[in-house]
C-alpha positions as CSV (number, residue, x, y, z in Angstrom):
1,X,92.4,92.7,149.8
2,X,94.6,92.4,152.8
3,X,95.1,89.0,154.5
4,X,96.8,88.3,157.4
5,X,99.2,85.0,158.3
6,X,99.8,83.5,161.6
7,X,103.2,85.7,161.8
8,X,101.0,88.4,161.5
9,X,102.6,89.2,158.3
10,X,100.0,90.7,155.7
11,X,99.5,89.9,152.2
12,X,98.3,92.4,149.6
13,X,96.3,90.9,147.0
14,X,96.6,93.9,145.0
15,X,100.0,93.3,144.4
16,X,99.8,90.1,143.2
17,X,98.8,88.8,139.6
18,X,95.3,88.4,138.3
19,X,96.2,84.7,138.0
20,X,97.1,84.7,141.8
21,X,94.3,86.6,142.7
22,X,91.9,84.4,140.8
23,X,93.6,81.4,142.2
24,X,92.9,82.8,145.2
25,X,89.2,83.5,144.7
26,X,88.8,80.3,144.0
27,X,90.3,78.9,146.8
28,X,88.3,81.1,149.2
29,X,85.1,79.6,147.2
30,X,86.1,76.0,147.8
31,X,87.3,76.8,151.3
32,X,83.4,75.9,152.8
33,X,82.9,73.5,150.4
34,X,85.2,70.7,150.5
35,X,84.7,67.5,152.5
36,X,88.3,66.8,153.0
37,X,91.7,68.7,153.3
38,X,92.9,65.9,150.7
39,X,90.1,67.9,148.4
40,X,91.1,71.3,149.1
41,X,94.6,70.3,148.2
42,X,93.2,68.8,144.7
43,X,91.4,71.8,143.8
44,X,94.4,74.0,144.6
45,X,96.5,71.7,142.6
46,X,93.9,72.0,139.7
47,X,93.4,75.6,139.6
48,X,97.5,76.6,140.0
49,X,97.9,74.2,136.6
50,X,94.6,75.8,135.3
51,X,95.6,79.3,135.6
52,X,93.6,82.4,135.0
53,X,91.3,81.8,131.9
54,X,93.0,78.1,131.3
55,X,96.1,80.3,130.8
56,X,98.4,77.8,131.8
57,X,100.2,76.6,135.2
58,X,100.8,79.0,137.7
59,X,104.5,79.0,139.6
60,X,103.5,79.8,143.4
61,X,105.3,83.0,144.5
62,X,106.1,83.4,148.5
63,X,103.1,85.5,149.4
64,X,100.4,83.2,146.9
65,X,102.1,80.0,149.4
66,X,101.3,82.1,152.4
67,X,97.7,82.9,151.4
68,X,97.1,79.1,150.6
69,X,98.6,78.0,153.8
70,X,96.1,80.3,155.7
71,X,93.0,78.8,153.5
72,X,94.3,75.4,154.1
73,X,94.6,76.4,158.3
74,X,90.5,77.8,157.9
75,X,89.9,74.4,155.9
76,X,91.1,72.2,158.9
77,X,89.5,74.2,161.7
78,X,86.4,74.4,159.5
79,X,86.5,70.2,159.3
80,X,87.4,69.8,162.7
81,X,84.5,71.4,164.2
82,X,82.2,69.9,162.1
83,X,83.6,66.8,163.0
84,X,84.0,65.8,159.3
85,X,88.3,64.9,160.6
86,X,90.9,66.0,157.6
C-alpha cells in the first residue's frame, strides 16, 4: 500500500516490517473509532509496545512516524467535523 504525506512524500508499506505494517493496520482500524486524539495516541502507544503477535516493542522508523502523523492529521479532521474537539 502506498500512502502519501503532506510533503507529498509517499510511503510504501511494502517495504516496511510486518510489525509496522500491522501497527499500521491497526491504526487505520482505530482511526474512526476513537473519541479523542488523547485516545488515538493511547492506542498507538499500546500497539508500538505490543508489537506484531505481542512480539515485543516496536522502535518507530522515519517512514512508520510519517504514516502515524498522517492517521493522527485524518483523526483530528475526523473529530473536528464531528464536533467531538481533540
Amino acid at each position: 500500500m502506498i500512502i502519501v504525506c503532506d510533503n507529498n512524500r509517499q510511503v510504501d508499506t511494502a517495504r516496511m516490517s510486518p510489525e509496522e505494517r500491522h501497527i499500521i493496520q491497526k491504526l487505520m482500524a482505530w482511526e474512526s473509532l476513537v473519541p479523542t486524539m488523547a485516545a488515538f495516541r493511547e492506542k498507538t502507544a499500546a500497539a508500538m509496545a505490543a508489537g506484531w503477535n505481542n512480539s515485543g516493542p516496536v522502535r518507530p522508523t522515519p517512514d512508520l512516524n510519517r504514516v502515524i502523523a498522517v492517521l493522527e492529521k485524518k483523526v483530528r479532521n475526523r473529530l473536528k467535523k464531528d464536533g467531538s474537539g481533540c
